[in-house]
Backbone as numpy.savetxt, mean C-alpha at the origin, in Angstrom:
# Nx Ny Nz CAx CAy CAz Cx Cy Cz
62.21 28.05 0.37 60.94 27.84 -0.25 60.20 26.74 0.51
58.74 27.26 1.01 58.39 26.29 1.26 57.16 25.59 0.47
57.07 23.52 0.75 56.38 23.37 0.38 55.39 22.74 1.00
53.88 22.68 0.38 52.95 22.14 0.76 52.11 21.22 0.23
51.99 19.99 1.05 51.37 19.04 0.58 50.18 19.02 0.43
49.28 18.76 -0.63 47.62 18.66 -0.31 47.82 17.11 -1.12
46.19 16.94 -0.30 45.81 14.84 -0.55 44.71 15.34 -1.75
44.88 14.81 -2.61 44.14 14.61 -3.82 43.31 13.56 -3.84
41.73 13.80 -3.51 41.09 13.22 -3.73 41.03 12.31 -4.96
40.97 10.53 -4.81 40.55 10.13 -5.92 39.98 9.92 -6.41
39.82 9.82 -8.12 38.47 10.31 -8.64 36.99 9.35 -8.29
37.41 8.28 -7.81 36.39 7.56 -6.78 35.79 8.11 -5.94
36.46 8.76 -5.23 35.76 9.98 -4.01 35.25 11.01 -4.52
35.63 11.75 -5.54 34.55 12.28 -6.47 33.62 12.23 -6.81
33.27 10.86 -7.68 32.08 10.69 -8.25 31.38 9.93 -7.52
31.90 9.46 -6.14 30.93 9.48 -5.10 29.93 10.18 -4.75
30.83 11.42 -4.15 30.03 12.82 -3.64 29.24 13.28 -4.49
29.52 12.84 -6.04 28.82 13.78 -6.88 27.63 13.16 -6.81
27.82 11.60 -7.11 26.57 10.49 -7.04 25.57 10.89 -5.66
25.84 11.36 -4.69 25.54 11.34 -3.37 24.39 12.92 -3.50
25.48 13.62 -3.98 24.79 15.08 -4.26 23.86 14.94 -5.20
23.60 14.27 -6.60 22.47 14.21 -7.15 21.62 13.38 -7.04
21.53 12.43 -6.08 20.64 11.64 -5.88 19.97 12.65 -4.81
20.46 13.52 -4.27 19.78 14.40 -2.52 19.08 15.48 -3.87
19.86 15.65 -4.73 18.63 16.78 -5.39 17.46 16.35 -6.04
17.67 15.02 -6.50 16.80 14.13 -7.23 15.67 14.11 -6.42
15.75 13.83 -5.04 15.01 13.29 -4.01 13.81 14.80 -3.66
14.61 15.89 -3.30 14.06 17.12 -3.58 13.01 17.57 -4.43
13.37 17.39 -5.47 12.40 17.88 -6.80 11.19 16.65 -7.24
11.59 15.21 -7.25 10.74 14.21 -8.03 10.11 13.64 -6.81
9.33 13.09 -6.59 8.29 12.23 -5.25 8.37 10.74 -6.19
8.92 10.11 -5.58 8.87 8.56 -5.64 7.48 8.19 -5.67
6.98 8.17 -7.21 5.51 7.60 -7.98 5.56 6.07 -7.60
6.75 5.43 -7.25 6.13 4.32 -7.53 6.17 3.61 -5.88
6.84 4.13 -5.26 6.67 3.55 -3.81 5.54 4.67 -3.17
5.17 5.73 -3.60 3.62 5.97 -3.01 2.44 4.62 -3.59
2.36 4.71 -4.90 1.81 3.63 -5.48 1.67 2.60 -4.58
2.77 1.99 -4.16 2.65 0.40 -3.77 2.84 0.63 -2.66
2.15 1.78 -1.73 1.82 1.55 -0.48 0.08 2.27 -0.23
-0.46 2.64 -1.46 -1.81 2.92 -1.73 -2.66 1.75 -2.09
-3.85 1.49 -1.05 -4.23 2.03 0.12 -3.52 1.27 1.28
-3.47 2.50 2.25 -3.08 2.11 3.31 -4.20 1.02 4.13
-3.59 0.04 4.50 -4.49 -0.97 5.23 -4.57 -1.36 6.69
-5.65 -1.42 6.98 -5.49 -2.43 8.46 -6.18 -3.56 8.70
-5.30 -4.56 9.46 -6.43 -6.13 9.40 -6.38 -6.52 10.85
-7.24 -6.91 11.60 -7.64 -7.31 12.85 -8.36 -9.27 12.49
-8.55 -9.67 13.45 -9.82 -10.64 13.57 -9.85 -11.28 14.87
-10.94 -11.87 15.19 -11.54 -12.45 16.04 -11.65 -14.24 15.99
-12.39 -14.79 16.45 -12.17 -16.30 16.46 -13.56 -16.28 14.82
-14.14 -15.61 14.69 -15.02 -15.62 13.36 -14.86 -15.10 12.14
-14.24 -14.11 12.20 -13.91 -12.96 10.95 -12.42 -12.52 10.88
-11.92 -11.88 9.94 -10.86 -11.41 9.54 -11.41 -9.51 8.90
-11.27 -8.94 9.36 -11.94 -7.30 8.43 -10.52 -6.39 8.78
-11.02 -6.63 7.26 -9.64 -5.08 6.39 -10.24 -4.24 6.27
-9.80 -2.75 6.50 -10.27 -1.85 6.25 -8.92 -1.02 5.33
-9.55 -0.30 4.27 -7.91 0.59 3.41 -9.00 1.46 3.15
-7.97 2.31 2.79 -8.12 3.95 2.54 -8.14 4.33 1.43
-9.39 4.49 1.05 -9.86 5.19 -0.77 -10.05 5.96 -0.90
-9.93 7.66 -0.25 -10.14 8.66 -0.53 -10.28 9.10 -2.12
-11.24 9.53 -2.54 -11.52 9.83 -3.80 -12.26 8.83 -4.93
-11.77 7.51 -4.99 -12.10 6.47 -5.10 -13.38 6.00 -5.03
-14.03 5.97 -6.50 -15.23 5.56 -7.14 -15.46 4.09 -6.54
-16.24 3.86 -5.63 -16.49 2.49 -5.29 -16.97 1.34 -6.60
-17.45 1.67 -7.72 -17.29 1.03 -8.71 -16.01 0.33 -9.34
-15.01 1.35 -9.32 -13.77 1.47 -9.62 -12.83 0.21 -8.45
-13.12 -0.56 -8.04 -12.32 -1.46 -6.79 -12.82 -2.19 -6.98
-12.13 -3.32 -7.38 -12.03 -4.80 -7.15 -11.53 -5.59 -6.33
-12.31 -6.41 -5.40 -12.18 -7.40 -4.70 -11.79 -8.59 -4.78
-10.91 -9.79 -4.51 -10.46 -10.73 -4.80 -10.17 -11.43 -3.43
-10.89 -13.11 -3.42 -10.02 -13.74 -2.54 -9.27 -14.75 -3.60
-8.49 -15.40 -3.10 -7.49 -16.18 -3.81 -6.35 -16.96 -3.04
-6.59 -18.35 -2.23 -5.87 -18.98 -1.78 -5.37 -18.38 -0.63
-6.43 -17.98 0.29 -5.78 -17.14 1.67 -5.27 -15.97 1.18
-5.51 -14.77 0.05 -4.68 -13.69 -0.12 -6.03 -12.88 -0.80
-6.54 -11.82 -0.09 -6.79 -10.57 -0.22 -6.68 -9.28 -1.41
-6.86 -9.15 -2.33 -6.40 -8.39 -3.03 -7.19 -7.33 -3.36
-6.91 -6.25 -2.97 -7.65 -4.90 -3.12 -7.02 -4.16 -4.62
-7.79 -4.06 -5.92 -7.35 -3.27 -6.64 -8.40 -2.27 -7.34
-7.73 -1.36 -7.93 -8.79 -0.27 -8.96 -8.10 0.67 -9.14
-9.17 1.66 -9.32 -7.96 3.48 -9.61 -8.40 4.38 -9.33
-8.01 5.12 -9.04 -7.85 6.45 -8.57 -7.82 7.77 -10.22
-8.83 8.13 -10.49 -9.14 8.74 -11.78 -8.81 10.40 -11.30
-7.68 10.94 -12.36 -7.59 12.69 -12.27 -8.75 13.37 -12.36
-9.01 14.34 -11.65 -9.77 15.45 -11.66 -10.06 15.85 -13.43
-10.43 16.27 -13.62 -10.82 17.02 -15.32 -9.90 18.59 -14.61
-8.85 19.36 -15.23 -8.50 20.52 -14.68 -8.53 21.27 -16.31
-8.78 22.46 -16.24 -8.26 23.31 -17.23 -7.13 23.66 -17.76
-6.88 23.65 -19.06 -5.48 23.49 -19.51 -4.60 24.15 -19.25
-5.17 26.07 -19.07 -4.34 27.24 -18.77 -3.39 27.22 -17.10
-4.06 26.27 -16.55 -3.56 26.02 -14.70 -1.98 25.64 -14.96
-1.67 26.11 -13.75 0.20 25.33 -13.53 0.05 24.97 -11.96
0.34 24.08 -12.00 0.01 23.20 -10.03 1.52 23.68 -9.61
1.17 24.62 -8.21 2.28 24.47 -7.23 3.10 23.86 -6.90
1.84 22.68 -6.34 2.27 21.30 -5.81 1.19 20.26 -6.28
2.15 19.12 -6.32 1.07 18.22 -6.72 1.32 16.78 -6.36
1.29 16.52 -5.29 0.76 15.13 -4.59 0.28 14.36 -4.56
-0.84 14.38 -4.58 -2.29 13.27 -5.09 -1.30 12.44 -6.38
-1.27 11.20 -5.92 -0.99 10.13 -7.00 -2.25 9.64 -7.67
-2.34 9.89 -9.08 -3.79 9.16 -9.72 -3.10 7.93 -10.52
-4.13 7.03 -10.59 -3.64 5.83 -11.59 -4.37 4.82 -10.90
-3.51 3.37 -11.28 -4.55 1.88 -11.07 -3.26 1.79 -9.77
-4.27 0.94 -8.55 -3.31 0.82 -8.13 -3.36 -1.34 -7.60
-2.84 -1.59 -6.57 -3.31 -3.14 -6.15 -2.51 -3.23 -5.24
-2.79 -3.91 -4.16 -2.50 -4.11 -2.80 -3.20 -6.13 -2.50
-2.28 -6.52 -1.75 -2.29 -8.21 -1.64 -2.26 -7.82 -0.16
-2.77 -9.09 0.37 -2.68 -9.13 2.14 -2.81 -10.59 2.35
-1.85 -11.50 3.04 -2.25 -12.47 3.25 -3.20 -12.54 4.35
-4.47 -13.45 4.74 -4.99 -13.67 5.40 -4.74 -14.32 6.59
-5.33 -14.62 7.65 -4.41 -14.77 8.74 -5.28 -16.28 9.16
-6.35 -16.80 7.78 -7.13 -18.16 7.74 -7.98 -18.51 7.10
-7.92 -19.20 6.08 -9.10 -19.71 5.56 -10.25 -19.18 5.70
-11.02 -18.48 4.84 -12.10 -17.46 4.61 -12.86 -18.22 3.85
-14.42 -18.66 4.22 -15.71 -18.43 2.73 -15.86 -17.71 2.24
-15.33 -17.80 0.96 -15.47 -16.65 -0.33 -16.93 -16.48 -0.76
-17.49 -16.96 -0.34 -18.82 -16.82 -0.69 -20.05 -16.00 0.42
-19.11 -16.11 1.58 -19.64 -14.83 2.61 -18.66 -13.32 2.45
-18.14 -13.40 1.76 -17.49 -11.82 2.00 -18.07 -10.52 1.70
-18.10 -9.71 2.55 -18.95 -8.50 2.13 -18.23 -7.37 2.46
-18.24 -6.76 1.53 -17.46 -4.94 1.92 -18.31 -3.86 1.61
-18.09 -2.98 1.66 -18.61 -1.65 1.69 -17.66 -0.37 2.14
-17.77 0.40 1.59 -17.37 2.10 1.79 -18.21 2.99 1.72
-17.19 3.75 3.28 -18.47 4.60 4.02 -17.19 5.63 3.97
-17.11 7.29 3.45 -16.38 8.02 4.16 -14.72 7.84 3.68
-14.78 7.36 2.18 -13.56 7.09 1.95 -12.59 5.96 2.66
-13.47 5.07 3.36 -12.50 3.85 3.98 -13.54 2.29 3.83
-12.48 1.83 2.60 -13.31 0.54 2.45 -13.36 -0.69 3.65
-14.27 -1.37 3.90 -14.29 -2.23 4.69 -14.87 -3.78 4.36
-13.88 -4.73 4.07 -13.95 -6.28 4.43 -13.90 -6.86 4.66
-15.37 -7.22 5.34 -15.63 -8.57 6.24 -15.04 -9.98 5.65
-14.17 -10.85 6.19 -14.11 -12.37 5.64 -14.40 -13.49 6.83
-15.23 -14.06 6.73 -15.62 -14.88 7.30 -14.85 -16.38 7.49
-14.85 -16.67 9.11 -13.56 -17.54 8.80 -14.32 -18.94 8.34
-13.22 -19.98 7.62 -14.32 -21.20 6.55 -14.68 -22.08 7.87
-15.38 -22.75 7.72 -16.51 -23.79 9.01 -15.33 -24.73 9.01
-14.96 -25.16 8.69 -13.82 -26.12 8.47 -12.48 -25.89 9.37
-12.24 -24.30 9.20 -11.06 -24.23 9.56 -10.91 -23.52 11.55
-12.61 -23.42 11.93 -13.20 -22.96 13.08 -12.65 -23.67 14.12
-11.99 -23.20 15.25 -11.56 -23.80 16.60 -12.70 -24.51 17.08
-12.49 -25.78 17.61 -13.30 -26.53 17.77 -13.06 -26.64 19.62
-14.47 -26.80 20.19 -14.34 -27.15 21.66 -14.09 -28.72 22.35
-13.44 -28.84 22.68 -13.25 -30.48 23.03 -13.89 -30.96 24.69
-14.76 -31.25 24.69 -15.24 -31.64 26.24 -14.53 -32.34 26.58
-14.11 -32.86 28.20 -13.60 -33.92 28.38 -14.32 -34.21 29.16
-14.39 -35.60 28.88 -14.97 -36.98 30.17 -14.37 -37.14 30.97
-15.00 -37.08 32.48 -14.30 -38.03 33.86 -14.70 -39.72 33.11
-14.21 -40.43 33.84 -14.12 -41.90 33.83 -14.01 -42.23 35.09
């Protein structure tokens, strides 16, 4: 008679795989609401020896609906993104578009007059100017021969 050995997984290695396998189906079916969220709007920041300008991405986005904030060198873009009105009888395929409030922080890269800042949206991409503060402006130093 012969015999044969098999290795018996332990039940640790089990409910590993199992943990492993429903988190990959999880991932499949549900879209992570809240890390789209907190990377809406997408941003970009540049500046020069005068300005600092952000520009983020509001597609859809009621320019009423966005609030602006400076606050101690930090940027804060917030508002919402409002659902369509749809008819009740519909069933969505797919459905992507994240609606809701959202807010986005950026530190500044210097001291801004809050009292010069100006934005505007053109085309679904907001844009703000910050002006750098008089105070905090590179200064030219002449030097004297002697």
């Amino acid at each position: 008679m012969i015999y044969r050995r098999y290795s018996v997984p332990s039940i640790f290695e089990e409910m590993s795989n199992l943990q492993r396998e429903m988190e990959r189906m999880m991932q499949a079916f549900a879209p992570d609401r809240a890390r789209m969220l907190s990377t809406f709007p997408a941003m970009n920041a540049w500046t020069d020896d005068e300005v600092e300008v952000i520009t983020a991405e509001v597609p859809g986005v009621d320019p009423k609906d966005i609030d602006i904030t400076v606050n101690n060198d930090v940027l804060t873009i917030s508002g919402e993104r409002k659902a369509t009105e749809q008819a009740e009888e519909i069933r969505y395929h797919r459905r992507e578009r994240v609606n809701g409030k959202f807010s986005r922080s950026i530190q500044l890269a210097f001291p801004v007059d809050a009292e010069k800042v100006t934005a505007a949206c053109e085309n679904g991409v907001l844009t703000v100017t910050l002006p750098r503060a008089e105070a905090d402006k590179p200064r030219k130093i002449s030097v004297k021969s002697v």
